[in-house]
C-alpha positions as CSV (number, residue, x, y, z in Angstrom):
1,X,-72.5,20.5,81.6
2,X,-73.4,16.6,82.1
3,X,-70.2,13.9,81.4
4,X,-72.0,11.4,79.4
5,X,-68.9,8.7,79.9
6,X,-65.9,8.9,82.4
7,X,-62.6,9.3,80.9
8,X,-60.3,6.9,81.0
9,X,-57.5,8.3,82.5
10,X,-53.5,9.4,80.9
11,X,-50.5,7.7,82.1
12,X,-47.2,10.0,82.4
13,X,-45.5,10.6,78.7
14,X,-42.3,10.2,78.0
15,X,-41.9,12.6,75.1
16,X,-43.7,15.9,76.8
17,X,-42.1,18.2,76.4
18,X,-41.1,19.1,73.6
19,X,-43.7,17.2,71.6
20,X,-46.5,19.5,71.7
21,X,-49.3,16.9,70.0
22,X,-51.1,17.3,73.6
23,X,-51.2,20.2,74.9
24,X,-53.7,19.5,78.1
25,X,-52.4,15.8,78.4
26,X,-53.5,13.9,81.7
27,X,-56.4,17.0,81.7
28,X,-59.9,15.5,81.8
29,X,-62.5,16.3,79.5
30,X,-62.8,19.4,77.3
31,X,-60.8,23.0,77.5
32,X,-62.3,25.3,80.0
33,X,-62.0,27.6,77.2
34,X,-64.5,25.2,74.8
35,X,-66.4,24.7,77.9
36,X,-67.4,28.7,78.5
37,X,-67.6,29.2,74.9
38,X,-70.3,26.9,74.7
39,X,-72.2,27.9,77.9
40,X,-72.3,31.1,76.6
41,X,-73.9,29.6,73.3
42,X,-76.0,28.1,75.5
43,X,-77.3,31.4,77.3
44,X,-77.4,33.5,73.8
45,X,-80.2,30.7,72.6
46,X,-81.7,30.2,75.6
47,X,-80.8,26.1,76.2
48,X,-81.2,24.7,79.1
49,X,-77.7,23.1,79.0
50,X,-75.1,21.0,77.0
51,X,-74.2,17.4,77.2
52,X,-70.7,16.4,76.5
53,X,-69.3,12.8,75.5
54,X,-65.9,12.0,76.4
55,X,-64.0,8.5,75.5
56,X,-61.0,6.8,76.0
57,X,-57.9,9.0,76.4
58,X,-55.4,6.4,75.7
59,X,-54.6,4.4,71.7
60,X,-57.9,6.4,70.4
61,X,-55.9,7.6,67.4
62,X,-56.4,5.9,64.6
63,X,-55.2,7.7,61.9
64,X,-51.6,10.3,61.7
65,X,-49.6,12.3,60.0
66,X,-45.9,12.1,61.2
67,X,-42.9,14.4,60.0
68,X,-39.8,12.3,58.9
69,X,-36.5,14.5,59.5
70,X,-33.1,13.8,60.5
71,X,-29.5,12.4,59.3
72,X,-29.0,9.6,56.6
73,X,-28.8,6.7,59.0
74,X,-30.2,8.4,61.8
75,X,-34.2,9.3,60.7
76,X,-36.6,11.1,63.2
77,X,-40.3,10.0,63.0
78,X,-43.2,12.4,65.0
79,X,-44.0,16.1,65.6
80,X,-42.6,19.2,64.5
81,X,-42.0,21.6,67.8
82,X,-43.9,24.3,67.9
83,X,-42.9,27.1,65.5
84,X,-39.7,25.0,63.9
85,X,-39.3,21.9,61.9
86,X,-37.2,20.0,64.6
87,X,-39.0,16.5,64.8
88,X,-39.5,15.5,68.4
89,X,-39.3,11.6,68.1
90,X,-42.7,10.0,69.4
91,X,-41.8,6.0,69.3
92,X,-43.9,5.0,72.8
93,X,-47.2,8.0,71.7
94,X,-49.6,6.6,74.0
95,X,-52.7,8.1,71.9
96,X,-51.5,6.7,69.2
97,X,-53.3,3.2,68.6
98,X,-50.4,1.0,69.5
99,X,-50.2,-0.2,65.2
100,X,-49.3,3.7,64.4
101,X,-46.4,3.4,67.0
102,X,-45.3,-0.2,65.5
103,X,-45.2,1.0,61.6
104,X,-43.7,4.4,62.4
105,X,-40.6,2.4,64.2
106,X,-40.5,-0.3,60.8
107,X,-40.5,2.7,58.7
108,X,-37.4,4.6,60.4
109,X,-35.8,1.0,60.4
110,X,-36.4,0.8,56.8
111,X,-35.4,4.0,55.9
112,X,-31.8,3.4,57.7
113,X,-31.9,0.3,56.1
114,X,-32.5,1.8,52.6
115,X,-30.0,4.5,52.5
116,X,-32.6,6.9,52.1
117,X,-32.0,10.8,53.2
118,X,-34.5,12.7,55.3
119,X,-35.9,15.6,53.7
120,X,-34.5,19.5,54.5
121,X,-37.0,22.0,54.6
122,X,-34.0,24.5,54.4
123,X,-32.2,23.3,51.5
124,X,-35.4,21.5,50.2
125,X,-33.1,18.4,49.6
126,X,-33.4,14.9,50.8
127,X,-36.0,12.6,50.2
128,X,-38.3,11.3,53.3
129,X,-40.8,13.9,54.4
130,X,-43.8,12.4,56.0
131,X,-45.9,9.6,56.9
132,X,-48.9,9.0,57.2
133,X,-50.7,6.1,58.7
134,X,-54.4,4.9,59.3
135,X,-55.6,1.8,60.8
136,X,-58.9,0.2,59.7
137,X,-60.7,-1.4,62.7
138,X,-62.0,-4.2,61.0
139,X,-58.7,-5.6,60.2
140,X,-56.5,-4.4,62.3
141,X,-53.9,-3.1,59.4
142,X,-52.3,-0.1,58.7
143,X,-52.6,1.7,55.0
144,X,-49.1,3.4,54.7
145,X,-48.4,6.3,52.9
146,X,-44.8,7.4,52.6
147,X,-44.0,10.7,51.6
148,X,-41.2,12.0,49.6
149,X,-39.2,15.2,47.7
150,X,-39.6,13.2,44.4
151,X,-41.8,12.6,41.8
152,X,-41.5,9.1,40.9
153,X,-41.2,6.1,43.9
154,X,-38.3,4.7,42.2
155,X,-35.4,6.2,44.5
156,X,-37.7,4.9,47.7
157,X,-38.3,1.6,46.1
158,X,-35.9,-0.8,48.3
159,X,-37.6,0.9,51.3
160,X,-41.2,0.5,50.2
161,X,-39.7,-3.1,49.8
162,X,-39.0,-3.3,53.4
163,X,-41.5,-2.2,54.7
164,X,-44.6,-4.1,52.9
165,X,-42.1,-7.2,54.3
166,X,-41.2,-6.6,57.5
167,X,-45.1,-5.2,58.3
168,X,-46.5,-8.7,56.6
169,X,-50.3,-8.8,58.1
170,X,-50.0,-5.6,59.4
171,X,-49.7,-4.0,56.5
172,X,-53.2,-3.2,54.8
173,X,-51.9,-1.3,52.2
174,X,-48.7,0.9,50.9
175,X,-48.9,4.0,48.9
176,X,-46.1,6.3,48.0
177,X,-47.2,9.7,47.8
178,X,-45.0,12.9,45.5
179,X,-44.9,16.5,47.5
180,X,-42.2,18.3,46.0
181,X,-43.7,21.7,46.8
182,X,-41.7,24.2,49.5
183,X,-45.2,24.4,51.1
184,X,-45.8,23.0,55.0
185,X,-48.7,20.8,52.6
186,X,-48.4,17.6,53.8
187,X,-49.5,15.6,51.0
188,X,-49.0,16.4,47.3
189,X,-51.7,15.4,44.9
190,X,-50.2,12.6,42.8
191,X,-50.7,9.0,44.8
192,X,-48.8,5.6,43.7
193,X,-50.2,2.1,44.8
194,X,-47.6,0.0,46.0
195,X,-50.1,-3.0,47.5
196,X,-53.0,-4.0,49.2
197,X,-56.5,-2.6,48.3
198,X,-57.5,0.7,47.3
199,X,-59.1,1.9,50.2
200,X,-59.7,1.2,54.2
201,X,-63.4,0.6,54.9
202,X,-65.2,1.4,57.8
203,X,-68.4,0.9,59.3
204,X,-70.5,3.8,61.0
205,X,-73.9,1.7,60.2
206,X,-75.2,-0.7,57.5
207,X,-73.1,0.4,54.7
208,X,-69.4,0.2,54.0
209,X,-67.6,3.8,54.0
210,X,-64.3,3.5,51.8
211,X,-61.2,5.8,52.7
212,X,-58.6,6.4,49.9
213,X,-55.1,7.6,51.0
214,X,-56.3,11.1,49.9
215,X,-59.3,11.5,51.8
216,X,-60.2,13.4,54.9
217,X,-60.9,10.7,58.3
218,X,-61.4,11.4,61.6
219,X,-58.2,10.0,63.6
220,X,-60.6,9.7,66.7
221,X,-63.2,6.7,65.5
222,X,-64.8,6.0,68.5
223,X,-66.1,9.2,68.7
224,X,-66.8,9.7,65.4
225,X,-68.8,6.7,65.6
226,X,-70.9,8.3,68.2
227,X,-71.3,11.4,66.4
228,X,-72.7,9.9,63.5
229,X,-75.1,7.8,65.7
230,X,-75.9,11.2,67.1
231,X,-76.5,12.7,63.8
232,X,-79.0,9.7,62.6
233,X,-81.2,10.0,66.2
234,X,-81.7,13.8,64.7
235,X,-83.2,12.2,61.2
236,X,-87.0,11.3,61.3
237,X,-87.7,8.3,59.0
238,X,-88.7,8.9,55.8
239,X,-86.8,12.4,55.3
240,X,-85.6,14.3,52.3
241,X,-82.0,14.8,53.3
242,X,-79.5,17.4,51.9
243,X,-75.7,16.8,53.2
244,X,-72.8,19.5,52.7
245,X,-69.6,18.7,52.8
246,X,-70.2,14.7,52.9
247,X,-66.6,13.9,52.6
248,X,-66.7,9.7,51.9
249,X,-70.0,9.6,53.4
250,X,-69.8,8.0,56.9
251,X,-72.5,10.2,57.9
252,X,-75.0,10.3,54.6
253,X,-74.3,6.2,54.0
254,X,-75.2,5.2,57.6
255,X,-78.2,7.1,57.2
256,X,-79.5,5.2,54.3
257,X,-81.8,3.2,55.4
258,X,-84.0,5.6,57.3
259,X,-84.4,8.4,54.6
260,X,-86.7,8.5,51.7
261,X,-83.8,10.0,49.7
262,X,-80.3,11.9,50.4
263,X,-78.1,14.3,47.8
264,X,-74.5,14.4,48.8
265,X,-72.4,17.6,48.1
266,X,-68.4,17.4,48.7
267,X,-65.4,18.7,46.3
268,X,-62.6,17.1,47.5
269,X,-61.7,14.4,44.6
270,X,-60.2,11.8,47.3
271,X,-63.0,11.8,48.9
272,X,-65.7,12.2,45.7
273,X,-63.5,8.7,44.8
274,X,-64.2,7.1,48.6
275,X,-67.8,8.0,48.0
276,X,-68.3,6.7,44.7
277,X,-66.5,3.6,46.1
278,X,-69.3,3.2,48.5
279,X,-71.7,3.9,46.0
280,X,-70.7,1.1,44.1
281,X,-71.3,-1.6,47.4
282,X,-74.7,-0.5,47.8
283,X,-77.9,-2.5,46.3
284,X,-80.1,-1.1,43.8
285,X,-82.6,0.5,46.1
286,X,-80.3,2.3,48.4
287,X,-78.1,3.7,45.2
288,X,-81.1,4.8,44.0
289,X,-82.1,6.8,46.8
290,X,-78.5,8.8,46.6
291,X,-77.5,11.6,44.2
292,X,-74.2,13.4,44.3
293,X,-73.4,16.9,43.9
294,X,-69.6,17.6,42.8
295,X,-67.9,21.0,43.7
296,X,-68.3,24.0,45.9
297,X,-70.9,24.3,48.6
298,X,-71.5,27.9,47.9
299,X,-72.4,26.6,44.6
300,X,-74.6,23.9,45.7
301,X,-76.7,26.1,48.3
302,X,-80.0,25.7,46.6
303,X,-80.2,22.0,46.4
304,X,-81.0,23.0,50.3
305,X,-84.3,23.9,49.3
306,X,-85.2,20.1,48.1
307,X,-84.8,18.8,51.3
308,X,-86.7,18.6,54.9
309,X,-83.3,18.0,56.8
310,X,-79.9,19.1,56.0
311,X,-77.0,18.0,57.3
312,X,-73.3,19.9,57.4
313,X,-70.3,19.4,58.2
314,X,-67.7,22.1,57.1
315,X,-63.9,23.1,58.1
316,X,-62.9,24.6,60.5
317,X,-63.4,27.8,58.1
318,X,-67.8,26.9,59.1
319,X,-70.4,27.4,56.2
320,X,-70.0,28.7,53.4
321,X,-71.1,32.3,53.8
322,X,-73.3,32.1,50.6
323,X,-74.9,28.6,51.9
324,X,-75.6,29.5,55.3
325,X,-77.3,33.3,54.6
326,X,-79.4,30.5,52.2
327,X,-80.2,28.4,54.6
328,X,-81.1,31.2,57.1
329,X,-83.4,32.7,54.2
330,X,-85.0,29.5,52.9
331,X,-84.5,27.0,55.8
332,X,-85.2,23.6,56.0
333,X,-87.3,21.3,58.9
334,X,-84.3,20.8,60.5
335,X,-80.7,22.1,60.0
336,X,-78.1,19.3,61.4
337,X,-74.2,21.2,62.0
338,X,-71.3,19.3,63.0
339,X,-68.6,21.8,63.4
340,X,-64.9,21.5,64.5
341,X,-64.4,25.2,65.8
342,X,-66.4,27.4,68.0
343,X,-65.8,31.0,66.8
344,X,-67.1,29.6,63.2
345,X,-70.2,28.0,64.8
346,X,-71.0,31.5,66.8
347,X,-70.7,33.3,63.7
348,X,-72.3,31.1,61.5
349,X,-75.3,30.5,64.3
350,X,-75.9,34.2,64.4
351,X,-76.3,34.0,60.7
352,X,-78.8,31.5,60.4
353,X,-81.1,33.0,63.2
354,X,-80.8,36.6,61.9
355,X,-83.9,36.4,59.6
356,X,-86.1,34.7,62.5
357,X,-87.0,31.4,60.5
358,X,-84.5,29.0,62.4
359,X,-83.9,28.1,66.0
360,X,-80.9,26.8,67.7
361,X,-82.8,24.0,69.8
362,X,-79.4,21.6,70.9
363,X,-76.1,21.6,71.6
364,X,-73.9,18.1,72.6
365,X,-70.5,18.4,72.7
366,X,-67.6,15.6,71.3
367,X,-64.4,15.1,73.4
368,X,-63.0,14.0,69.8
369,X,-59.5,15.2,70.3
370,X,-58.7,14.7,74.1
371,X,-55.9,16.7,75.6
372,X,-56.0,19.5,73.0
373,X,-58.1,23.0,72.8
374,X,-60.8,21.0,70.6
375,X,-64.0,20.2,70.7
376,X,-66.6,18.9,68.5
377,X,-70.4,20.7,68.3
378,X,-73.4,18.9,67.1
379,X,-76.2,21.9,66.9
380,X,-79.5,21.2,65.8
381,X,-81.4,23.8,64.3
382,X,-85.4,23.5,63.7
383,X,-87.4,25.9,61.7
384,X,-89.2,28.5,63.8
């Protein structure tokens, strides 16, 4: 395998262990274990090799999801060790992007402040439960979401009240989201808007890509941003694009202005709402060239068939099974995959070849979560 870009390097951490958010910290580049999985991908298809793109291994994170546990007056903010729900305190993270770090400490100072309890996955009492936090680039702000055991922001008002003050320009907005479920869900479904605009907008090309509170980001955006570029030198102009599992559209929007027309499938309504959001920025000719398709993959699978490339980008879970025995049946040009987890891309790859219409022609690995087992697979399939 070929390093496209040198990693940066990890200082020493002062909360390992027990945090366990990085299992392979101060390792370079990808897991061995990613790194024979995919050379063995690599000999079943006959590639000549794989290219892997690392990035910076310090403040890349720009989006997370911290537990809130503890005593009233004495709050934890950061991870869960492994296999209990003790909060290992992360205040100095160094993959955090230094903002995460500043508005998780403001939030456990508002919280003592406050005189509001930490939730007790135990008794299932308290009121604190997570946060989550993601900074837009553009900006430089954080949008806030505070989560609680209630269903109404009222007892966490006063805090909410400290901490769109004490955040001033840092904050870019503040949300207060309900999960009173004895699930390990992190978010609950219903979302209240405390301030600041309705979304955080990023840019992976030309057009804005908006991301509610309840939609799915990458935390890595660096990367992400050279995946997508990745994705778009895969697209020949003029192209009839199918995507699956568009999410907000940072792929399918960047894309825009090189394809003759693009249907978007996704089912999460967070993101369905980020996407329509974008929609609504574009001009007249590029919303034209967009249709979207609500609900289950499986369900779209034969809007496939209209295009000359499609893109996907499922869980971790990979294709659905009905869209990708589809796809292997009735394939396109070109078959674009983005896939966060190996195992589902071998299964899924062996799928799509099994009828002898598609090819696996590329690999090119992501470092988009250093330290950690993962890895992120761009294959690009062609019609045989």
């Amino acid at each position: 395998m070929n390093s496209l870009r040198e990693d940066a390097g990890a200082t020493a951490c002062p909360h390992r262990p027990p945090c366990p958010g990085c299992p392979r910290f101060g390792e370079p580049g990808i897991a061995l274990a990613a790194r024979n999985a995919l050379e063995e991908l690599t000999r079943i298809h006959h590639l000549e090799g794989i290219a892997v793109v690392t990035g910076d291994t310090a403040g890349f994170r720009h989006r997370a999801r911290l537990a809130i546990r503890g005593r009233l007056g004495s709050p934890k903010v950061g991870l869960f060790e492994l296999g209990t729900h003790r909060v290992v305190h992360i205040p100095n993270c160094s993959v955090h992007h230094p903002l995460i770090n500043h508005v998780a400490d403001v939030v456990r100072r508002a919280l003592v402040d406050a005189d509001v309890t930490c939730y007790s996955d135990t008794a299932h009492l308290g009121l604190a439960r997570y946060l989550q936090v993601v900074v837009e680039r553009s900006s430089q702000s954080a949008q806030v979401v505070v989560v609680a055991n209630t269903e109404t922001p009222e007892p966490l008002a006063a805090c909410l009240d400290l901490i769109r003050e004490r955040l001033g320009k840092d904050l870019h907005s503040l949300w207060f989201n309900a999960n009173r479920g004895r699930s390990n869900s992190i978010l609950g479904a219903d979302f209240h808007h405390w301030c600041g605009p309705a979304s955080v907008v990023e840019y992976f090309g030309a057009a804005a890509v908006h991301y509610p509170p309840g939609a799915f980001g990458q935390s890595n955006l660096s990367i992400a941003q050279l995946i997508v570029e990745h994705v778009r030198g895969q697209i020949p102009a003029g192209s009839r694009v199918v995507e699956f599992y568009a999410g907000v559209g940072a792929i399918g929007l960047s894309i825009l202005a090189q394809v003759a027309e693009i249907k978007m499938n996704e089912v999460n309504l967070s993101s369905l709402h980020g996407l329509e959001l974008g929609l609504e920025q574009l001009s007249a000719a590029d919303r034209a060239k967009v249709s979207v398709i609500a609900g289950e993959a499986a369900a779209a699978r034969m809007a496939a068939s209209d295009g000359s490339v499609v893109v996907a980008d499922p869980p971790r879970k990979g294709l659905d099974p009905q869209l990708s025995d589809h796809l292997g049946q009735h394939p396109p040009d070109r078959l674009i995959y983005i896939s966060c987890e190996i195992e589902s891309l071998r299964r899924d790859a062996a799928i799509l070849i099994a009828h002898g219409k598609l090819r696996l022609r590329a690999l090119t690995a992501f470092d988009l979560m250093p330290f950690t087992e993962h890895v992120e697979t761009v294959a690009c399939f062609e019609r045989c």
